[in-house]
C-alpha positions as CSV (number, residue, x, y, z in Angstrom):
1,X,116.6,131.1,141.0
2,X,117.3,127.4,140.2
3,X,115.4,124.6,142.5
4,X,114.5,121.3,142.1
5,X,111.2,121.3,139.9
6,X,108.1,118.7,140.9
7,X,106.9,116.0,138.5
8,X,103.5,117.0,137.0
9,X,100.8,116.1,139.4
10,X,97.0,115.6,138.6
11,X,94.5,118.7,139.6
12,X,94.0,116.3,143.2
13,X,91.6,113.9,144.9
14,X,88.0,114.1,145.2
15,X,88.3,113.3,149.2
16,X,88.1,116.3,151.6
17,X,88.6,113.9,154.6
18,X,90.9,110.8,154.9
19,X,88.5,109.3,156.2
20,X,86.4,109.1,153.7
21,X,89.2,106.7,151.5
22,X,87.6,104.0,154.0
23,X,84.2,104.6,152.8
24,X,85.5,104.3,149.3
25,X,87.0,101.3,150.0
26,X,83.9,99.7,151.3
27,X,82.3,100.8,148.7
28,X,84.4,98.7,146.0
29,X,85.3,96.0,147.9
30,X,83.3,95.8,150.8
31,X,84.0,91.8,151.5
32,X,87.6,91.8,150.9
33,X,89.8,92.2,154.0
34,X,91.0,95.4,155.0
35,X,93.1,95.0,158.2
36,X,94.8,92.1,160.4
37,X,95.9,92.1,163.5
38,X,98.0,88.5,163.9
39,X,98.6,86.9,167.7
40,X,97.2,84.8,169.6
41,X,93.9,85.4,168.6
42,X,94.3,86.3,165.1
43,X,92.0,89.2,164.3
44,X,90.8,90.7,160.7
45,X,88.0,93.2,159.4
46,X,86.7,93.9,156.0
47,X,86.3,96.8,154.5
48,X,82.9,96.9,155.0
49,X,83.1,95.8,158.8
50,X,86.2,98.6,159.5
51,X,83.6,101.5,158.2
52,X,80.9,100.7,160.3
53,X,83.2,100.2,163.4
54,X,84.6,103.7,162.5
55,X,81.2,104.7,162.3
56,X,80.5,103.6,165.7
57,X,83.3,105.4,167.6
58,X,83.0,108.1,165.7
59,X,79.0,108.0,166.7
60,X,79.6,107.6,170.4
61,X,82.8,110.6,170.3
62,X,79.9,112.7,168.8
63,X,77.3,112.2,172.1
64,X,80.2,113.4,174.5
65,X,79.6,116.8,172.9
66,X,82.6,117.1,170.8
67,X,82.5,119.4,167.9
68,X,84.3,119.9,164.4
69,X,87.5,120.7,165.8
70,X,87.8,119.4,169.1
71,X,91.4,117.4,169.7
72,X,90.9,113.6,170.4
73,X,94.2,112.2,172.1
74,X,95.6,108.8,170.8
75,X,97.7,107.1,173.2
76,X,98.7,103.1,172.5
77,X,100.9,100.9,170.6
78,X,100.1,99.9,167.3
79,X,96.4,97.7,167.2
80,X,93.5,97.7,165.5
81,X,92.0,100.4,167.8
82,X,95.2,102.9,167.1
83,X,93.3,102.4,163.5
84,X,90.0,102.8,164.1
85,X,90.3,106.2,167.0
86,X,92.6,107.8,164.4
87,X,90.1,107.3,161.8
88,X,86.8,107.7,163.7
89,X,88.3,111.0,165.2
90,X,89.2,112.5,161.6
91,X,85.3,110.9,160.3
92,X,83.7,113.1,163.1
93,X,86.0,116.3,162.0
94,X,87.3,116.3,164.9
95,X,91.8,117.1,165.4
96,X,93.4,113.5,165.9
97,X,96.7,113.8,168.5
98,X,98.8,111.0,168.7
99,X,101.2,110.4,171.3
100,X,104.3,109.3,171.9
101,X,103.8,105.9,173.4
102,X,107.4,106.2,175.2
103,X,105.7,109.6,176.7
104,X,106.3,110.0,180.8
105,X,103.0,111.0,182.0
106,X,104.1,114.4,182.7
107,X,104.6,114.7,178.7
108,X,101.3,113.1,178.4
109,X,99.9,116.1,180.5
110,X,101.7,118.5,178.9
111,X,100.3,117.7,175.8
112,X,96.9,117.3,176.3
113,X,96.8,120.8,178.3
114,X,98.7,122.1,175.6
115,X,96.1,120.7,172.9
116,X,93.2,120.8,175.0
117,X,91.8,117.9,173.8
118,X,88.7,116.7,175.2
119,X,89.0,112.7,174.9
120,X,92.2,110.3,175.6
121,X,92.1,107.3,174.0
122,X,94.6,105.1,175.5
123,X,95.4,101.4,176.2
124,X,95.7,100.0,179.6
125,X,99.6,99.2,179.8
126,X,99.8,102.6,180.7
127,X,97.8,103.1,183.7
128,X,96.7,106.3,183.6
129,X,93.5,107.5,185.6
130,X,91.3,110.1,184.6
131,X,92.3,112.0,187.8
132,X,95.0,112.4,186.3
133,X,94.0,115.0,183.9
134,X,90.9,117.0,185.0
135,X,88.1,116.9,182.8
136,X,89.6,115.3,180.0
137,X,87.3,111.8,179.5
138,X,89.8,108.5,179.1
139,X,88.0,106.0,176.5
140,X,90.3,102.4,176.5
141,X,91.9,101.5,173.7
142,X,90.5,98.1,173.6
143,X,87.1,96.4,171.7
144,X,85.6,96.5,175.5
145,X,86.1,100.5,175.7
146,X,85.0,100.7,172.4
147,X,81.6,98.9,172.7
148,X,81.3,101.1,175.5
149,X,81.3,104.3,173.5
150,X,79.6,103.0,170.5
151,X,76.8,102.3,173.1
152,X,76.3,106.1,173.6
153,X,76.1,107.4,170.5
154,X,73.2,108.4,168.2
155,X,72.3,110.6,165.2
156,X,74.4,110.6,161.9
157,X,78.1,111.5,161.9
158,X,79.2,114.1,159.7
159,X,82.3,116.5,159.6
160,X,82.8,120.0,157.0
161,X,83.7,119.1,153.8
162,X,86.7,121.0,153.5
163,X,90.5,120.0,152.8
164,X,92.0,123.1,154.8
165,X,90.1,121.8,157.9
166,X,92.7,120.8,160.3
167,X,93.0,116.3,161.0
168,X,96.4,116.2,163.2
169,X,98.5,117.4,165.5
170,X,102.0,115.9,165.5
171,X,104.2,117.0,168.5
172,X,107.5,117.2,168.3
173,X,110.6,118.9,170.7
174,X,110.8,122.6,170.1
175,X,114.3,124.1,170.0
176,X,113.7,125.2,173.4
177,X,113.0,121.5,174.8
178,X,109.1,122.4,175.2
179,X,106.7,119.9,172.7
180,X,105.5,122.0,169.7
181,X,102.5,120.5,167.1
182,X,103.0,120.8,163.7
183,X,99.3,121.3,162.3
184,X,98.8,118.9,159.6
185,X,95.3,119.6,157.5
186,X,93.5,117.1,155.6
187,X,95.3,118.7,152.0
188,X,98.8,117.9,153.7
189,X,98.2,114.5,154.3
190,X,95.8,113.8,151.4
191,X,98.2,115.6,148.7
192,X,101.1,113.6,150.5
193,X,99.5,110.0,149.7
194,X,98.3,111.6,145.6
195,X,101.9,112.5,145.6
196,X,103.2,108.8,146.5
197,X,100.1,106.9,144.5
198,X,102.2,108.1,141.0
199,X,104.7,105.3,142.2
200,X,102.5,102.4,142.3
201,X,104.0,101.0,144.9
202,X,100.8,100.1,147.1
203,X,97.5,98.9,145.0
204,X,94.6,96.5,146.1
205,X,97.1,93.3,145.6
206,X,99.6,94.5,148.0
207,X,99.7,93.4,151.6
208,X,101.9,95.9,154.1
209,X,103.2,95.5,157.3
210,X,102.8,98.5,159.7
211,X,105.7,97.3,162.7
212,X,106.4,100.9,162.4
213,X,104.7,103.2,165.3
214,X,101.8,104.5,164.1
215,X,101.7,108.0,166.5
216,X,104.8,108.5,163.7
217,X,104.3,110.5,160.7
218,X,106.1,107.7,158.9
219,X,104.0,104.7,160.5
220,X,101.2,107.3,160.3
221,X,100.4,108.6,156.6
222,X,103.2,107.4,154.4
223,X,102.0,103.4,156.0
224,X,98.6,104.0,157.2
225,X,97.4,106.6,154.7
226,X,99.1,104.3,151.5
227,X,97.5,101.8,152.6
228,X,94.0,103.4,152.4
229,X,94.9,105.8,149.4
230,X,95.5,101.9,148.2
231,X,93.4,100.0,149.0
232,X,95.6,97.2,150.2
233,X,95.8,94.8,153.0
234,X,97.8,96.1,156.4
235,X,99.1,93.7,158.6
236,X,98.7,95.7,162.0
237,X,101.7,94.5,164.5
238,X,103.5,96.1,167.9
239,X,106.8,95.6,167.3
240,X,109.3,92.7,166.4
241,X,108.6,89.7,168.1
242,X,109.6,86.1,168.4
243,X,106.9,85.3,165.4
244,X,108.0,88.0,163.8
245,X,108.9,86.2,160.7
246,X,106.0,83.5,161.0
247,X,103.7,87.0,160.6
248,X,106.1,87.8,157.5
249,X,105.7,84.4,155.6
250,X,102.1,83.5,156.7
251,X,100.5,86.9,156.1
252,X,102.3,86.8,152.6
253,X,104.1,90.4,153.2
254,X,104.4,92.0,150.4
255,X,105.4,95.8,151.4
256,X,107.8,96.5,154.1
257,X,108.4,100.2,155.7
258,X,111.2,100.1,158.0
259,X,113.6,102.6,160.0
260,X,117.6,101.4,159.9
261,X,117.0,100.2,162.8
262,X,114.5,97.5,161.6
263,X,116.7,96.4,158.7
264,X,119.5,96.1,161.1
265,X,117.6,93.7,163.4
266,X,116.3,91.8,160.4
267,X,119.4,91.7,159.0
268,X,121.3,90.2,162.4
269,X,118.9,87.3,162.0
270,X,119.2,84.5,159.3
271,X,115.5,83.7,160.8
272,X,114.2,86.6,160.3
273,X,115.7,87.2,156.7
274,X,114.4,84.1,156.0
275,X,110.7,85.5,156.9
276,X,110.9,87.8,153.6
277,X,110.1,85.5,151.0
278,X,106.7,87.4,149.8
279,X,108.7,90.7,150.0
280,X,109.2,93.0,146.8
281,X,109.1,96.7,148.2
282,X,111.4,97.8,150.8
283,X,111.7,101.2,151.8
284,X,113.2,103.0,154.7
285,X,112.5,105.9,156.1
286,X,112.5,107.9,159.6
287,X,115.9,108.4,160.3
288,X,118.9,108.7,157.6
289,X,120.0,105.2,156.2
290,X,123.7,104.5,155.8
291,X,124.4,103.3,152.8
292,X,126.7,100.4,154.3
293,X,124.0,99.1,155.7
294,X,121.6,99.3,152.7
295,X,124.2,97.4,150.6
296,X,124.7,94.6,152.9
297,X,121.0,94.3,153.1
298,X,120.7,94.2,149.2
299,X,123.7,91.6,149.1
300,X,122.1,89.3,152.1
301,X,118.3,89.4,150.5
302,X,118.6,90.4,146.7
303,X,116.1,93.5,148.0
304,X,116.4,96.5,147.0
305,X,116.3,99.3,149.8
306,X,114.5,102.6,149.0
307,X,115.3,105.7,151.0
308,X,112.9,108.1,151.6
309,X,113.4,111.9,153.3
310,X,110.7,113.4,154.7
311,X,109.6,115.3,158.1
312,X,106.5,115.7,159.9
313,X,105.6,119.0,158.9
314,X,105.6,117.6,155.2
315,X,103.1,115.1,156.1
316,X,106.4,113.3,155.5
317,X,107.2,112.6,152.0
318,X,109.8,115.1,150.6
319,X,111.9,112.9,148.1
320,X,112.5,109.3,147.7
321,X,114.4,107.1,145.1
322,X,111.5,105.2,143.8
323,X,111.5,105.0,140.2
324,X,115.4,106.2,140.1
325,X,119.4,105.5,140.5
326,X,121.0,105.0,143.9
327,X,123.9,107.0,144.4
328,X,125.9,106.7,147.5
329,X,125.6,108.2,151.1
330,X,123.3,110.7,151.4
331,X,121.5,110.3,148.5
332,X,117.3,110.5,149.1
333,X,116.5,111.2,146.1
334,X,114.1,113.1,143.7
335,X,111.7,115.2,144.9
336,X,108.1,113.8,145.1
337,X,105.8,114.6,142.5
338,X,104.2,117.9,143.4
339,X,107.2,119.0,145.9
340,X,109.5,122.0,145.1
341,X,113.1,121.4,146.6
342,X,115.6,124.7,146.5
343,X,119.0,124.8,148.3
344,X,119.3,127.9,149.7
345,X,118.6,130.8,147.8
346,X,118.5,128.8,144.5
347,X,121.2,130.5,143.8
348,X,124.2,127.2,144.0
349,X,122.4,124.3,144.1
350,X,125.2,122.0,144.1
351,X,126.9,123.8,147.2
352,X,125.8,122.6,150.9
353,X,122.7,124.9,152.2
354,X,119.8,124.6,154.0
355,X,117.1,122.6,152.1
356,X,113.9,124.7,151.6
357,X,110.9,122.8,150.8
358,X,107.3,123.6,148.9
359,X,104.5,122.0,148.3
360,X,100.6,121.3,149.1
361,X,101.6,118.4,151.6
362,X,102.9,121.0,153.9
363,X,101.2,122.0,157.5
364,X,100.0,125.0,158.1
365,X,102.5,125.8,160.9
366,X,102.9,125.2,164.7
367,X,99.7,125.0,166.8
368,X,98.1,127.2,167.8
369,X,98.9,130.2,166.4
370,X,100.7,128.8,162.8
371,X,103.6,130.5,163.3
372,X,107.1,128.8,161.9
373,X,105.0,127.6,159.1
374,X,105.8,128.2,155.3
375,X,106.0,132.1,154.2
376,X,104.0,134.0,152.2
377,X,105.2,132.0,148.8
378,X,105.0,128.7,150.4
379,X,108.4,127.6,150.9
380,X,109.3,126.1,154.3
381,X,112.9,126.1,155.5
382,X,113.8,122.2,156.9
383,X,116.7,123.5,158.6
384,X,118.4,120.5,156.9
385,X,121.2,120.8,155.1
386,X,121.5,119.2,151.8
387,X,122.9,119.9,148.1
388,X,121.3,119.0,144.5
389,X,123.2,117.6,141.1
390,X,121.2,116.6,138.5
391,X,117.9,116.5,139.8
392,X,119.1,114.4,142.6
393,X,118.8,115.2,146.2
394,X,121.6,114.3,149.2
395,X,121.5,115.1,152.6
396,X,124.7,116.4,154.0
397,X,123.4,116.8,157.6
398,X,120.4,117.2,159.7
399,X,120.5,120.8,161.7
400,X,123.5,121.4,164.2
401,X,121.8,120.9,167.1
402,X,119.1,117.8,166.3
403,X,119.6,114.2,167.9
404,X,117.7,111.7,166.0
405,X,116.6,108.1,167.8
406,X,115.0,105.9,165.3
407,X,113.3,108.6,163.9
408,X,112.3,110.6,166.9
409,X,113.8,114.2,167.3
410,X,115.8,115.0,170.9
411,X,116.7,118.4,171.4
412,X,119.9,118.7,173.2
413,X,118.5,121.8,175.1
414,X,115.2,119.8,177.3
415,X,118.0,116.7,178.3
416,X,120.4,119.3,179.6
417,X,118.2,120.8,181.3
418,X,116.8,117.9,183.1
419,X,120.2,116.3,183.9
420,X,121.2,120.7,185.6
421,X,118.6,120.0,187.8
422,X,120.5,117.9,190.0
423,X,122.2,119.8,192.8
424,X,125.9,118.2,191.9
425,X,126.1,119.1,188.3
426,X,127.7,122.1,187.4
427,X,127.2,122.2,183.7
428,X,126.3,119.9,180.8
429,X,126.6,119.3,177.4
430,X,124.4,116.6,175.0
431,X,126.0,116.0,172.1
432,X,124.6,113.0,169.4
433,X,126.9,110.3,167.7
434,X,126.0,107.8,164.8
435,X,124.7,104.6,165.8
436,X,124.3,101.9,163.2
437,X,120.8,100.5,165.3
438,X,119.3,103.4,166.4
439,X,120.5,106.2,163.8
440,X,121.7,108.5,167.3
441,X,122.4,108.0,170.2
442,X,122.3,110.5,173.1
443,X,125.5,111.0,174.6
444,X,125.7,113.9,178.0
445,X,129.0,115.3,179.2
446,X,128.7,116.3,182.9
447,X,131.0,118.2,185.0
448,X,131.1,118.2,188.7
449,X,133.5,116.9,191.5
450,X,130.5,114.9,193.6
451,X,127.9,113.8,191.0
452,X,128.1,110.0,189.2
453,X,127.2,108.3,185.8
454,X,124.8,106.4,188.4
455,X,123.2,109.7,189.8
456,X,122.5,110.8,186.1
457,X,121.2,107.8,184.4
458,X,118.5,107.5,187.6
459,X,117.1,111.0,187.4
460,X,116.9,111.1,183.2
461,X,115.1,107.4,184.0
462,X,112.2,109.5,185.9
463,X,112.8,112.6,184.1
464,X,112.8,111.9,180.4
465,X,111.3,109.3,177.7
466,X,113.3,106.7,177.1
467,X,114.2,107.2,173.6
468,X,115.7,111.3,175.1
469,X,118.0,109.2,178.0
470,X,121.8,109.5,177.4
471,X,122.9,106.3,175.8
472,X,126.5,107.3,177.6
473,X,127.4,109.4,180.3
474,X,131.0,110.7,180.2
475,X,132.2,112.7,183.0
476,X,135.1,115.1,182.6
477,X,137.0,118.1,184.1
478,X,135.8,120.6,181.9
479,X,133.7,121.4,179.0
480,X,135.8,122.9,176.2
481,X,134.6,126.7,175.9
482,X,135.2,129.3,172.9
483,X,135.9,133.2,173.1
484,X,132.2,133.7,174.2
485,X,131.6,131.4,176.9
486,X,129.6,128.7,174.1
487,X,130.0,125.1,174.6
488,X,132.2,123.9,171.7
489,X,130.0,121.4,170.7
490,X,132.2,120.2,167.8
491,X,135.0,119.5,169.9
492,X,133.2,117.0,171.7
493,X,131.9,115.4,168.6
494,X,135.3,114.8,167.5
495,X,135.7,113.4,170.6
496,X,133.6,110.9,170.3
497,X,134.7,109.4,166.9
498,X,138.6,109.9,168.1
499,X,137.6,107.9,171.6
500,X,137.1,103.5,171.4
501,X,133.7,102.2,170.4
502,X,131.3,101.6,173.0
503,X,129.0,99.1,173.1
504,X,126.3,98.6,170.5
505,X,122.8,101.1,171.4
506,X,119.6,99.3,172.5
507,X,117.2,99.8,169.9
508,X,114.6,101.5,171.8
């Protein structure tokens, strides 16, 4: 059976907890800074100053009666305090759960029933009351809501030594349209950043920008944990905004991880390509890069764009092109060190299959009961599909069915749904189509003689998050139908590529 082989990897870290890289960190360089916030107010904290305020939380999380394993919600854009709860809650041993920040409050209840988490950190833009969701206690994401809770605690935090012991749970749509949580353990994520570390892209001299949402797996370990596993400087910021590049050339970025849809913003804007001055590491991840758009990137900055493919239940990092040639569309890469790669039963590499995956970065399987995770020899099918020549990896196609907006999976199966509940549609199809900003966009085919593009795009506004709303509505006669009944969802693709461009996505 021929697969992809890993690079030799060392035996493995002597963390059990990623937390515990903070403490490390304080440890060597307890006076350097660690984290900074830029805005108005310009924020920062050492090393030394981030431990004990992890400390803290984690202190005043352990007098609400949480124990090792109890879920602590995460609900906010990216801030200081995203930090520090995610890190608090994994210092305590408790299971961090980050959310969606686009999340309607419905999904927001879903999840924490689902979860059962015991403690909702979340910021105040999203007005949520702790009515809302019966006895689960809402702590603000802000440094008043955390004085509050550092006031409360007592005693020494502690949490099991053991890499197994479960740190995340990363939701994401299930084929059915109902949120699923990929379990992620301390080994996935730890093994995930020893796996990256071989590169030396991210060391004690670098500075990175996280712009990317940390509740992502991308924004969460592959930025977040780097930076850590590190020990570099991360420039904590909530999007791109009108200092955007002032952040880039004052901070004196050195590491930027972006989606295609950041480099196409950056690159629509002789401002903020002038911002990257200090950059020398680009690399791009969450959604599938087209390889247009990583050339004119390269010709417009002299940077060179790296591609990563990952997903969350590989804590992300499957292959990358660090270190290596870059070969055209679809090319991602070689595997990372430590990850097995086979194309479907080994057996024809080079021929399209589904890419199976192995490696000790993977989760343990869906929450609660583990199910879908790897089998009994490890190997975990992506339901990607993807072919090998020469060690190299290329992505042909993510599965049939998947719609991804920058980065973020929508199953067809939960917006059709939501758009049959109104009375005047007769049946549905959601289809995705490439979008140069966005990666996919969501596109819905409606039949029925009294409902409007209007009627839709109202009720998938209250329904649905914003990144799972139809980008276009079309409305037509008929869906086309094979032998069977099924929705022939390839006809409509075509149709979409055959039809006149509309106009460019939001980036959402």
């Amino acid at each position: 059976m021929e697969q992809l082989q890993p690079t030799a990897i060392s035996a493995g870290s002597p963390f059990t907890n990623v937390a515990e890289l903070v403490a490390d960190q304080a440890a060597q360089r307890p006076d350097t800074t660690a984290i900074v916030e830029p805005g108005a107010v310009r924020r920062t904290l050492t090393w030394s100053e981030l431990d004990t305020e992890i400390t803290a939380v984690a202190a005043g999380l352990v007098a609400h009666g949480l124990v090792a394993g109890h879920r602590v919600a995460i609900l906010g854009q990216n801030s200081i305090e995203f930090v520090v709860a995610y890190l608090a809650a994994l210092r305590a041993g408790y299971v961090a759960v980050p959310m969606n920040t686009q999340s309607t409050a419905d999904d927001v209840s879903a999840m924490l029933h689902d979860s059962g988490a015991r403690v909702l950190f979340v910021s105040p833009d999203h007005q949520l009351s702790s009515t809302d969701f019966g006895d689960v206690h809402l702590v603000g994401l802000t440094p008043e809501g955390f004085r509050a809770l550092a006031l409360t605690g007592r005693g020494e935090v502690s949490s099991p030594q053991d890499r197994e012991a479960l740190a995340v749970l990363l939701y994401t749509a299930g084929t059915s349209g109902r949120p699923k949580a990929a379990m992620l353990t301390h080994r996935a994520l730890l093994s995930h950043l020893e796996q990256i570390a071989r590169f030396g892209i991210v060391n004690s001299e670098a500075t990175i920008l996280a712009v990317l949402p940390l509740f992502h797996v991308y924004g969460l370990n592959a930025v977040l944990g780097s930076w850590l596993r590190g020990g570099a400087r991360l420039v904590v910021v909530d999007g791109i905004t009108d200092g955007f590049s002032d952040i880039l050339r004052e901070e004196g970025v050195t590491n930027l991880p972006v989606s295609p849809a950041l480099l196409t913003r950056i690159l629509a804007s002789d401002r903020l390509v002038d911002g990257l001055g200090s950059v020398t590491t680009v690399v791009s991840g969450a959604a599938p890069l087209l390889d247009d758009l990583r050339v004119a990137f390269t010709e417009r900055t002299g940077l060179r764009v790296e591609q990563g493919y990952g997903l969350t239940e590989a804590g992300p990092g499957v292959s990358a092109t660090l270190d290596g040639p870059l070969l055209g569309h679809g090319h991602v890469g070689r595997p990372l060190p430590g990850v097995e790669v086979r194309i479907g039963d080994g057996s024809e590499p080079g021929e399209p299959g589904e890419i199976f995956i192995r490696g000790q970065n993977l989760f343990s399987g869906y929450w609660p009961s583990g199910e879908g995770g790897p089998d009994a020899e490890g190997w975990f099918g992506t339901g990607d599909i993807g072919y090998s020549t020469q060690g190299e990896l290329f992505l042909v196609d993510r599965s049939r069915e998947l719609i991804i907006v920058n980065g973020f999976n929508v199953y067809p199966a939960e917006v059709e749904e939501a758009i049959s509940e109104l009375a005047e549609v007769d049946s549905v199809a959601v289809v995705g189509r490439p979008d140069v900003r966005t990666g996919e966009q969501v596109v819905a085919f409606v039949t029925g003689s009294a409902v409007t593009v209007e009627d839709v795009e109202a009720h998938c506004a209250v329904r649905l998050a914003k990144f799972k709303r139809p980008r276009l509505v079309r409305l037509v006669d008929e869906l086309p139908r094979g032998a069977t009944g099924k929705v022939q969802k390839g006809v409509l693709r075509h149709a979409l590529l055959d039809a006149q461009p509309e106009p460019a996505a939001k980036a959402y």
